[in-house]
N, C-alpha and C positions, 0 to 999 in steps of 0.2 A: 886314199880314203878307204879304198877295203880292207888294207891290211890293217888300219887303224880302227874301224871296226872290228874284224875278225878279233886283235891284240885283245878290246875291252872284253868281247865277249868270251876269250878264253881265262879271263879273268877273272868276272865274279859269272860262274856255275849259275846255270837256270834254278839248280833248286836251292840255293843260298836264301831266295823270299822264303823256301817252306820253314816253318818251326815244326816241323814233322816230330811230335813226342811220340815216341811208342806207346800204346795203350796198352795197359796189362791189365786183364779180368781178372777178378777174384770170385768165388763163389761165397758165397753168406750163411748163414744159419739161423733162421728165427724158429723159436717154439711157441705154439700154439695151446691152450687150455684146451680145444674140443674143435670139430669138423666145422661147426659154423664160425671158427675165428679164422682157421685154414682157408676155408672159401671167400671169406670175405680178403684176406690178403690177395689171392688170386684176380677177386675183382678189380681190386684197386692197382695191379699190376696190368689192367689192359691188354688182357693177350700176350702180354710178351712172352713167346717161346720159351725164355730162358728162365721161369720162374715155375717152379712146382712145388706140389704137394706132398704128403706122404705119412701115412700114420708111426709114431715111434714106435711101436712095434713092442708096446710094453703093458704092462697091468692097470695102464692108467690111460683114459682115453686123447692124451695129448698127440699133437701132430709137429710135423715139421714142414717149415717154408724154406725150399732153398732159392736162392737169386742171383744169377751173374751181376757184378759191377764193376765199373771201370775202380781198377784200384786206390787211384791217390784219391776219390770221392768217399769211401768209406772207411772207418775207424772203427775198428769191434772193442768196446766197453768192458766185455769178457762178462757182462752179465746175463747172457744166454745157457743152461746150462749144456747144451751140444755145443761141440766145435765141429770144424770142417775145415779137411786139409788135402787139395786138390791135387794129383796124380796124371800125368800126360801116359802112361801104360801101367797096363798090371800088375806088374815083374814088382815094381815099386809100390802101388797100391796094397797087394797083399803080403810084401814085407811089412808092411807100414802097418796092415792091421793085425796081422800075426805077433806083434809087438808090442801090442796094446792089451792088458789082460781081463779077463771077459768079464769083470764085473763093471766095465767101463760101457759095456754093449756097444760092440765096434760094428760096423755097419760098409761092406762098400756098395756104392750106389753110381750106375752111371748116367753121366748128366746128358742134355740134348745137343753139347756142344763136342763131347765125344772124350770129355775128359770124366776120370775116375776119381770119387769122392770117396774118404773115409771117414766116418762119421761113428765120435763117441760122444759119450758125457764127459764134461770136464772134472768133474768130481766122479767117484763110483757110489755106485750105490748101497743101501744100507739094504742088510739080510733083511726080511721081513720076519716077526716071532709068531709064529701060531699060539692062539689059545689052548688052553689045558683043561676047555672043559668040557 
């Protein structure tokens, strides 16, 4: 009887019940028209750690939202015009932005989970013309 035991249980593995799926984060990118769209994203994110803010850093008062998510729940539309392309060290982050040429306003940012973001525009930007008069 214990050996007949023991046999079953050498047979199907304790963790054969798990569906153990690796969970893979991604980080996101929403932009924001002004400080009170930023904040109110925040709110609506309930404290989650993994969700911040940040001004884009440009001549126009827009911000940015970034968000960890479980990967296969989100689909980026590419209608944002920042992207975001996450980095496990430096080494790679600042190839990755050194890469990117600066009318693109490349950005690295590090996030609360200890990974390195690089963030540009998807499109670049347009010279602005000064008046002439």
């Amino acid at each position: 009887m214990r050996r007949a035991l023991l046999a079953l249980l050498l047979t199907f593995p304790m963790y054969a019940d798990c569906p153990c799926v690796p969970r893979e984060n991604m980080w996101v990118v929403r932009t924001c028209d002004g400080f009170n769209c930023a904040m109110s994203s925040l709110a609506v994110a309930n404290g989650d750690p993994l969700t911040f803010a940040m001004p884009a850093g440009m001549e126009d008062p827009r911000w940015i939202v970034l968000q960890r998510v479980v990967g296969g729940t989100y689909t980026d539309d590419g209608s944002d015009p920042f992207r975001v392309e996450q980095f496990p060290a430096l080494d790679g982050a600042t190839a990755r932005m050194n890469a990117i040429t600066s009318d693109h306003r490349p950005m690295i940012v590090s996030a609360p989970d200890g990974a390195l973001l690089v963030l540009s525009l998807r499109n670049p930007m347009t010279p602005r013309h000064r008046s002439t008069r």
